[in-house]
MDTraj code that builds the backbone (N, CA, C; nanometers):
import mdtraj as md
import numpy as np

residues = "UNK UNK UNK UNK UNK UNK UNK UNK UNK UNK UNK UNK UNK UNK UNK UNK UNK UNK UNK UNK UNK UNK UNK UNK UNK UNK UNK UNK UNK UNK UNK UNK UNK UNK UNK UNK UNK UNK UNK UNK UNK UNK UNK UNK UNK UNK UNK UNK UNK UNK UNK UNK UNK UNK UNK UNK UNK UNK UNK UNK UNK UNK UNK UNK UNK UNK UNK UNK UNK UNK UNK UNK UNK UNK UNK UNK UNK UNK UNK UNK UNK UNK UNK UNK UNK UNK UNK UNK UNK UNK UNK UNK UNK UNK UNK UNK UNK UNK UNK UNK UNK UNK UNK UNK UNK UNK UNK UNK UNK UNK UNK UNK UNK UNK UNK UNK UNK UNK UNK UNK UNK UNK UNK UNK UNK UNK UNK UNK UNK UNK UNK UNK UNK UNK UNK UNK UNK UNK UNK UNK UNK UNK UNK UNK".split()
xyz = np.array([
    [-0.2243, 0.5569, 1.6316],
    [-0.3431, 0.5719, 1.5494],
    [-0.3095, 0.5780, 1.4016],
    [-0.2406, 0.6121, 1.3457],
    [-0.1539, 0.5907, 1.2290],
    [-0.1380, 0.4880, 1.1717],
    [-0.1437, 0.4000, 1.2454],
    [-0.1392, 0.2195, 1.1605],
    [-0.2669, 0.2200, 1.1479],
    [-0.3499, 0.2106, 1.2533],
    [-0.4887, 0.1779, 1.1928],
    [-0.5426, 0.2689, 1.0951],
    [-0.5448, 0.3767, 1.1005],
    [-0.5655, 0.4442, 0.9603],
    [-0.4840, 0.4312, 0.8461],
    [-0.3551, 0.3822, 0.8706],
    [-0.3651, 0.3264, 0.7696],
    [-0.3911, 0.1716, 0.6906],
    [-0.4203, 0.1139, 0.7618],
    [-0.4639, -0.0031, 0.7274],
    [-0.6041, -0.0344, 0.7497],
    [-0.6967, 0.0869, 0.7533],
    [-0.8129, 0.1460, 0.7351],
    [-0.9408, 0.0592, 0.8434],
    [-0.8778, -0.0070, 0.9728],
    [-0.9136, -0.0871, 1.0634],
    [-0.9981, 0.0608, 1.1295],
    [-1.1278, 0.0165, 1.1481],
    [-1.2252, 0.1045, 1.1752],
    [-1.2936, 0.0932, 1.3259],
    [-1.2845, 0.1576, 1.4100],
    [-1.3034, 0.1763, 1.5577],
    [-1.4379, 0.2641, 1.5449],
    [-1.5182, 0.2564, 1.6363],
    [-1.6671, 0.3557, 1.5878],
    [-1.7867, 0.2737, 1.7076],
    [-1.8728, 0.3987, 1.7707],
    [-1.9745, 0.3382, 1.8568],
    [-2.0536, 0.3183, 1.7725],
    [-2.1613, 0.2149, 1.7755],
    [-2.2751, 0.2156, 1.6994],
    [-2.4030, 0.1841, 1.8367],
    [-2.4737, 0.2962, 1.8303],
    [-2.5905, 0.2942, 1.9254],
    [-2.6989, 0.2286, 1.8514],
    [-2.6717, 0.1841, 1.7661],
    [-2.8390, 0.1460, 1.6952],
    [-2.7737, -0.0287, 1.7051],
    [-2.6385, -0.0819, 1.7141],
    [-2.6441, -0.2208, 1.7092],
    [-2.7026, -0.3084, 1.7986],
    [-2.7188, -0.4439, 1.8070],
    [-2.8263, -0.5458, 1.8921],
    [-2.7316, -0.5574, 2.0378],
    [-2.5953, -0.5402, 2.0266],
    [-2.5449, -0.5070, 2.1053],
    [-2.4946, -0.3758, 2.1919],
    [-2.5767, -0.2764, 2.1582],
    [-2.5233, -0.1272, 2.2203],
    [-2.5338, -0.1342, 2.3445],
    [-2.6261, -0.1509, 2.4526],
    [-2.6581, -0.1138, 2.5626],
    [-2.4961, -0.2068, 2.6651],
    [-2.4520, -0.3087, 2.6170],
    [-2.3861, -0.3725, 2.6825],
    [-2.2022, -0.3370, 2.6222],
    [-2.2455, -0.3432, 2.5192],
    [-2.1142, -0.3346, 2.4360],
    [-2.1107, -0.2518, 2.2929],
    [-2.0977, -0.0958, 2.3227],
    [-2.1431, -0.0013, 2.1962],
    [-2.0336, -0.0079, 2.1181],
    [-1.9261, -0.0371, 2.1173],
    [-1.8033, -0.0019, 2.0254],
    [-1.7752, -0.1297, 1.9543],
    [-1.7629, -0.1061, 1.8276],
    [-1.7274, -0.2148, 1.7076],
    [-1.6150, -0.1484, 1.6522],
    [-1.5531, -0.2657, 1.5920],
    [-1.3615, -0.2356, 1.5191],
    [-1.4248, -0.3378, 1.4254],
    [-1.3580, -0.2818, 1.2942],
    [-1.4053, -0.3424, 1.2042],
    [-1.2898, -0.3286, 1.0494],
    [-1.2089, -0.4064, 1.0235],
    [-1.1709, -0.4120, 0.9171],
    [-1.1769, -0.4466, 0.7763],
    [-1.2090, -0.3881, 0.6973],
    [-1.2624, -0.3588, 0.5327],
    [-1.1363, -0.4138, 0.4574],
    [-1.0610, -0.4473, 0.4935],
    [-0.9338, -0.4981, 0.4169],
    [-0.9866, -0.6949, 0.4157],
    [-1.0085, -0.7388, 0.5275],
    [-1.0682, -0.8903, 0.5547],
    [-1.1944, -0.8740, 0.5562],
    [-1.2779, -0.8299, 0.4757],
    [-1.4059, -0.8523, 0.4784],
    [-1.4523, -0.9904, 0.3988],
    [-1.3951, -1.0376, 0.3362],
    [-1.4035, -1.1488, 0.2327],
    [-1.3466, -1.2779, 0.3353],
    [-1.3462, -1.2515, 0.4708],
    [-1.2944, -1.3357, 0.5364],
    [-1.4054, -1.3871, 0.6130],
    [-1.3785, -1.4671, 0.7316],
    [-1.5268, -1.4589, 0.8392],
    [-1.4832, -1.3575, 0.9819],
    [-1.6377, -1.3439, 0.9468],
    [-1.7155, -1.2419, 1.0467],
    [-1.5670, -1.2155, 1.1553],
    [-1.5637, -1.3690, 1.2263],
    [-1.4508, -1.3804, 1.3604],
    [-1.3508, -1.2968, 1.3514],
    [-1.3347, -1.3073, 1.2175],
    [-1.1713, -1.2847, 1.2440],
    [-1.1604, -1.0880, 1.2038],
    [-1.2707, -1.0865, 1.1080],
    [-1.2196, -0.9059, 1.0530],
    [-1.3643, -0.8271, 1.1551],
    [-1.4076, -0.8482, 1.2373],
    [-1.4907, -0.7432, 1.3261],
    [-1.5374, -0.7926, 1.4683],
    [-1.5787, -0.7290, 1.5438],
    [-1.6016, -0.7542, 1.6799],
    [-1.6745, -0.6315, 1.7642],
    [-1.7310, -0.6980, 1.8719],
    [-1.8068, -0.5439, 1.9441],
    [-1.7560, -0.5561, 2.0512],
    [-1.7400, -0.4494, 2.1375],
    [-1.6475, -0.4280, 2.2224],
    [-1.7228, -0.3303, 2.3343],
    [-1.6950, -0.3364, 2.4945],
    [-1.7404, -0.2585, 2.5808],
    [-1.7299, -0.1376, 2.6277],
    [-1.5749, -0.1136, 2.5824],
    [-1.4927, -0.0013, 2.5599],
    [-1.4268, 0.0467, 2.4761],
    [-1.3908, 0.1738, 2.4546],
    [-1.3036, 0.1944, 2.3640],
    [-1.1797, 0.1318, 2.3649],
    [-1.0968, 0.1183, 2.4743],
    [-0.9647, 0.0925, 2.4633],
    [-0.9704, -0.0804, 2.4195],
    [-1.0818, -0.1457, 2.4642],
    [-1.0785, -0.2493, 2.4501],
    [-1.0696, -0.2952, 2.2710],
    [-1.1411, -0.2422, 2.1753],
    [-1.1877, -0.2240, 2.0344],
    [-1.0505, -0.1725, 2.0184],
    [-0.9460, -0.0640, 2.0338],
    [-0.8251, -0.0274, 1.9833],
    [-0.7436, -0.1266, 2.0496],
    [-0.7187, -0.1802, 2.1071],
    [-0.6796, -0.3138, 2.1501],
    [-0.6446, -0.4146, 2.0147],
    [-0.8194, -0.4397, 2.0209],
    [-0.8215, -0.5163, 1.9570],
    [-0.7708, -0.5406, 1.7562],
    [-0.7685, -0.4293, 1.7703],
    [-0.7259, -0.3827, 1.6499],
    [-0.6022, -0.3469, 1.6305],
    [-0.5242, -0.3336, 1.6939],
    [-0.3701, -0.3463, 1.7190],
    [-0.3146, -0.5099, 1.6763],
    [-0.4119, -0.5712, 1.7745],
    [-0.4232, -0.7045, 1.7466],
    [-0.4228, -0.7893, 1.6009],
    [-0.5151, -0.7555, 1.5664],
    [-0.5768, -0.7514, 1.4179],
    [-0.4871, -0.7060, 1.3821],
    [-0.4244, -0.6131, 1.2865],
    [-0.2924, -0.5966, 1.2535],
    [-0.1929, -0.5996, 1.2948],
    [-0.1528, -0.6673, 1.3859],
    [-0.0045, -0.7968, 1.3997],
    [-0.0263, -0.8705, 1.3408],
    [-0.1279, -0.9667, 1.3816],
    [-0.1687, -1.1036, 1.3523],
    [-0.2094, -1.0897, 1.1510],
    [-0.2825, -1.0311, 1.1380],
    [-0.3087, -1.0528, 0.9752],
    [-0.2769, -0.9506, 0.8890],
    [-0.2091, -0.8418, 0.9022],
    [-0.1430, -0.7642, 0.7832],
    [-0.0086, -0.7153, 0.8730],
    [0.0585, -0.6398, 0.7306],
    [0.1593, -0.6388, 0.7338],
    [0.2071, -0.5008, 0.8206],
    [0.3438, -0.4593, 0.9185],
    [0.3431, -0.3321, 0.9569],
    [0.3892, -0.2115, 0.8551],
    [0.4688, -0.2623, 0.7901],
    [0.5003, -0.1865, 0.6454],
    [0.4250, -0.1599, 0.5719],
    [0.3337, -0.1577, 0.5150],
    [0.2989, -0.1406, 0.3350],
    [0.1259, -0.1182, 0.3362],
    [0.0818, -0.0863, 0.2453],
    [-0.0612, -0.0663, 0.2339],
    [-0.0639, -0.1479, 0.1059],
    [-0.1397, -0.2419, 0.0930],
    [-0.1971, -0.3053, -0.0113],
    [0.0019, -0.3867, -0.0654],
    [0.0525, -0.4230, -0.0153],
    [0.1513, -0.5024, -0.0891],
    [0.2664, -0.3368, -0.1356],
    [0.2673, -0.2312, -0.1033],
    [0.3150, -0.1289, -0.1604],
    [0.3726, 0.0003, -0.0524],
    [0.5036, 0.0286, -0.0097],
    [0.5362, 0.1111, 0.0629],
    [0.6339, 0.2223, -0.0202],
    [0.5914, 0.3711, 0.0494],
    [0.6746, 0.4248, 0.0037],
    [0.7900, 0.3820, -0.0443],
    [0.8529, 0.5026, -0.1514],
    [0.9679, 0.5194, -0.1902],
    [1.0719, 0.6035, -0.2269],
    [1.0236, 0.7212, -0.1768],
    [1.1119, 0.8674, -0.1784],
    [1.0179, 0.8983, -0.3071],
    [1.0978, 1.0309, -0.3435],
    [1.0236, 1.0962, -0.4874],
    [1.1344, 1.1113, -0.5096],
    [1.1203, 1.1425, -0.6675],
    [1.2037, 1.1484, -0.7841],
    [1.1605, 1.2480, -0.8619],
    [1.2446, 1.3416, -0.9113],
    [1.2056, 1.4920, -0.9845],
    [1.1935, 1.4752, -1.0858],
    [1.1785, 1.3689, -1.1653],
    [1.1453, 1.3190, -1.2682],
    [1.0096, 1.2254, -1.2609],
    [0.9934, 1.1347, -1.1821],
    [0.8827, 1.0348, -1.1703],
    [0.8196, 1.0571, -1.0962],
    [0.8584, 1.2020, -0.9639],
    [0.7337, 1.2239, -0.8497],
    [0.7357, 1.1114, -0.7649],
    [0.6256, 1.1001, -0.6559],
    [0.6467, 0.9970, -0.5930],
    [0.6519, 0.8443, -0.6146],
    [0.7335, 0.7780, -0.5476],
    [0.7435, 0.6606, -0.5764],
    [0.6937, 0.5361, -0.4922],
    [0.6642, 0.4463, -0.4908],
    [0.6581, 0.3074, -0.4215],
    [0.7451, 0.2040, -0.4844],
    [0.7384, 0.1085, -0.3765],
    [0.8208, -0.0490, -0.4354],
    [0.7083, -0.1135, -0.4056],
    [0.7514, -0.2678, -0.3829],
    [0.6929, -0.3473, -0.3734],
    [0.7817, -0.4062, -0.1499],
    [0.6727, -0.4629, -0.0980],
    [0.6730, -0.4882, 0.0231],
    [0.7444, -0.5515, 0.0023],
    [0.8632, -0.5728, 0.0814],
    [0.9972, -0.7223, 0.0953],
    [0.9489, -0.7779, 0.2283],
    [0.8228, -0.7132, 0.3516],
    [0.7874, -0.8201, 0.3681],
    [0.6727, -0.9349, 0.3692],
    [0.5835, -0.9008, 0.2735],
    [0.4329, -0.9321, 0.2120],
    [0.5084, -1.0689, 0.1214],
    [0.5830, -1.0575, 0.0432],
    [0.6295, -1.1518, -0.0569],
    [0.7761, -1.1168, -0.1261],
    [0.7918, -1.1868, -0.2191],
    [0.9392, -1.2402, -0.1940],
    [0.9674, -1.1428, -0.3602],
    [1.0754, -1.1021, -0.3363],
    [1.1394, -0.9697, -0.4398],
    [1.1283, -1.0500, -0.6172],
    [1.1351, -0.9709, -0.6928],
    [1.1403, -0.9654, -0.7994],
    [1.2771, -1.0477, -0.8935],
    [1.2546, -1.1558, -0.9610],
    [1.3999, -1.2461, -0.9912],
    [1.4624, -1.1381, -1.0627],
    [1.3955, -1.0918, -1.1222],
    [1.4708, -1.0307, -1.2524],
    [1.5215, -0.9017, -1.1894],
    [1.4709, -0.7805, -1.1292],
    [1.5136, -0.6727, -1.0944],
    [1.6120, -0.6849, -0.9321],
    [1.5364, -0.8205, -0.8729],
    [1.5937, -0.7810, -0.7226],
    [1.5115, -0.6780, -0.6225],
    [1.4165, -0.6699, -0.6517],
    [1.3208, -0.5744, -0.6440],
    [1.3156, -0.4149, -0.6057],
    [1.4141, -0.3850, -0.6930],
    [1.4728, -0.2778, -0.7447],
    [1.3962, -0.1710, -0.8160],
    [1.2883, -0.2460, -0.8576],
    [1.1824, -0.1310, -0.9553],
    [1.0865, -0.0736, -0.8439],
    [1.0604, 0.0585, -0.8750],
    [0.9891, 0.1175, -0.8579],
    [0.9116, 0.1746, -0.9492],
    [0.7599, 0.1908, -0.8561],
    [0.6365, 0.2358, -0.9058],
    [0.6157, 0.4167, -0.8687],
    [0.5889, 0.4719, -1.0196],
    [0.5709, 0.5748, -1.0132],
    [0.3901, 0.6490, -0.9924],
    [0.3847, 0.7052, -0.8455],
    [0.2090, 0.6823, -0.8079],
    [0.1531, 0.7807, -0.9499],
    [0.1945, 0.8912, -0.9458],
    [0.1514, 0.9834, -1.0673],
    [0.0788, 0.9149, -1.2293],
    [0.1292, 0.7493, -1.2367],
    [0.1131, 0.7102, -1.3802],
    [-0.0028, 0.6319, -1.3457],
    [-0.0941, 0.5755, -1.4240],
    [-0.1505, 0.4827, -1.4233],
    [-0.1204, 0.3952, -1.5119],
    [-0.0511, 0.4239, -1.6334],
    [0.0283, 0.3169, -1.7061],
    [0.1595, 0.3557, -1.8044],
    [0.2283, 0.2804, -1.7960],
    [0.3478, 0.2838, -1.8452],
    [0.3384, 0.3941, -1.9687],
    [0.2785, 0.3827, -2.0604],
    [0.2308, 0.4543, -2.1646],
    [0.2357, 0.6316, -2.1280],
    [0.1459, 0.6459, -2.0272],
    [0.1353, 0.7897, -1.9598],
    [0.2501, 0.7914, -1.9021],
    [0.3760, 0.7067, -1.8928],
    [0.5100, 0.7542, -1.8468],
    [0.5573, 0.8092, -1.9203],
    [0.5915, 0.6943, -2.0361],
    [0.6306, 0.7414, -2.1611],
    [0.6243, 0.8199, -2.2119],
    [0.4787, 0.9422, -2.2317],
    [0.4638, 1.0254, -2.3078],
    [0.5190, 1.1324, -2.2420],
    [0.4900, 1.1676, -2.0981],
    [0.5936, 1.2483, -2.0305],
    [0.7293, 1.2359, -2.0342],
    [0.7803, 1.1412, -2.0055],
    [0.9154, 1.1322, -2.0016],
    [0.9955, 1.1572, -2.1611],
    [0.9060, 1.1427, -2.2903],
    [0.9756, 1.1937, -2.4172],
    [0.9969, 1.3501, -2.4525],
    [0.8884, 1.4068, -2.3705],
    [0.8995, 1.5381, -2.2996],
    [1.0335, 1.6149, -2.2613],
    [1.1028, 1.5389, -2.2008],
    [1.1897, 1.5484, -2.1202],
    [1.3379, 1.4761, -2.1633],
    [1.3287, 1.4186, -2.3122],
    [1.3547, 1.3384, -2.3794],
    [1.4596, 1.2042, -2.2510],
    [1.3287, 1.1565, -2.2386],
    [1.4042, 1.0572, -2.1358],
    [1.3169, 0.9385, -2.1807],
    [1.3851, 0.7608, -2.1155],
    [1.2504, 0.6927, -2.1155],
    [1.3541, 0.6289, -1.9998],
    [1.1926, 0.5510, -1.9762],
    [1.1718, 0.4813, -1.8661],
    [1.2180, 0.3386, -1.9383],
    [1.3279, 0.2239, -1.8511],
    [1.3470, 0.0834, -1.8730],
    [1.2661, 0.0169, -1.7628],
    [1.2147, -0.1051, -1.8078],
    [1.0932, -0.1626, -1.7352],
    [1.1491, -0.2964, -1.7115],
    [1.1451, -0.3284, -1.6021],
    [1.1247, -0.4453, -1.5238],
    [1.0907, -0.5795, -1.6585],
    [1.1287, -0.6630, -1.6624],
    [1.0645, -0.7840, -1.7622],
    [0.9730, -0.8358, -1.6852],
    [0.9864, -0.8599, -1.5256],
    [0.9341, -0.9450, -1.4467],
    [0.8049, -0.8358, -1.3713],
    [0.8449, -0.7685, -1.3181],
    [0.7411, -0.7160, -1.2171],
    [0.6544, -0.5416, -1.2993],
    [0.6842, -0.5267, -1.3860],
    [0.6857, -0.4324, -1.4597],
    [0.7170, -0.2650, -1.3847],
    [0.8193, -0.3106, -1.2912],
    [0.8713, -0.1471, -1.2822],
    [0.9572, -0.0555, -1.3575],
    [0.9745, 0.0538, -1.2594],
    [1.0674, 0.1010, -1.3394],
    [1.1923, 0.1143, -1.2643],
    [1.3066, 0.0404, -1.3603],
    [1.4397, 0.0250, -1.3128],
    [1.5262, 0.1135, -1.3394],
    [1.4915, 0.1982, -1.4405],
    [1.6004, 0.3245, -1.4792],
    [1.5259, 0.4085, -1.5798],
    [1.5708, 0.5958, -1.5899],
    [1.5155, 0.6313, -1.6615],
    [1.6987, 0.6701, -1.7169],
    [1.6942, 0.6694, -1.8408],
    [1.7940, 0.7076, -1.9089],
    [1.7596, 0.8284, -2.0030],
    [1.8565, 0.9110, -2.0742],
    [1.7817, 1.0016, -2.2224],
    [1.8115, 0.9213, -2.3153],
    [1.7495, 0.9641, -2.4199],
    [1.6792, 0.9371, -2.5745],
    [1.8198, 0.9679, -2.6293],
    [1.8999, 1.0659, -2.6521],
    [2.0094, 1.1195, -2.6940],
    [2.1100, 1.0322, -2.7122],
    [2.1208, 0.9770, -2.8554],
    [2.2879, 0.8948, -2.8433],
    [2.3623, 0.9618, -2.8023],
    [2.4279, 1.0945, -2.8394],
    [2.5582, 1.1729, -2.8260],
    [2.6146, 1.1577, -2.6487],
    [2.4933, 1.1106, -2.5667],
    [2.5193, 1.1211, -2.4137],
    [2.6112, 1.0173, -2.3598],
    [2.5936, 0.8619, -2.4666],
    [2.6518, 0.8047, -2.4877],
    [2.7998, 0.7818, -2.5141],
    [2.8435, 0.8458, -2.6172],
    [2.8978, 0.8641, -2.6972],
    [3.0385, 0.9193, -2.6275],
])
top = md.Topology()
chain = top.add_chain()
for i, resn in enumerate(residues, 1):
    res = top.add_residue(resn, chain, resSeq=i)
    for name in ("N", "CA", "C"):
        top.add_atom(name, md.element.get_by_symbol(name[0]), res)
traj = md.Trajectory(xyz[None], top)
């Protein structure tokens, strides 16, 4: 039950549909809605039949890894939790190797930044995919 929640594939009786009396249970996925009818919903006679079918439905058209193109990535006591990018949705990053990670806490690089000068650190960014590939400090002498 865990995959389908997370890939937000929706199992549910509906007594008010044109089909209840014969077949009350509909599975219904909100991720392919922009698709046809066939392929992202269906009504079903049983329950097991509708979780079935939806097992189905995610083999066949999404991925078992990732939510939206994006799977965990451990946390970092600096950046909090992290994501990458799916290696198997599409094909890695030229420039990083797809090595960068996404920090969920930011909504943009900017709001990294201002924390991380905090901390006198910054974040190096991806050229290609805009992650983050390393946080280093601000401090020449560390260098040095």
């Amino acid at each position: 039950m865990s995959l389908l929640h997370q890939q937000r594939v929706r199992v549910f009786r509906n007594s008010q549909s044109f089909f209840a009396p014969e077949r009350p249970w509909e599975a219904f996925c909100p991720s392919c809605e922009m698709t046809a009818h066939a392929i992202c919903m269906d009504v079903f006679a049983t329950w097991h039949e509708a979780v079935a079918w939806a097992n189905s439905h995610l083999r066949q058209y999404h991925c078992r890894f990732c939510i939206d193109q994006q799977m965990p990535a451990g946390r970092s006591d600096v950046l909090g939790e992290l994501y990458e990018r799916c290696p198997a949705c599409g094909p890695a990053c030229e420039h990083c190797d797809g090595l960068a990670v996404y920090p969920a806490n930011y909504n943009t690089p900017a709001e990294l930044a201002v924390d991380l000068r905090v901390l006198k650190l910054t974040a190096v960014f991806c050229d290609g995919c805009h992650g983050v590939v390393a946080v280093i400090p601000l401090d020449p002498e560390v260098y040095a």
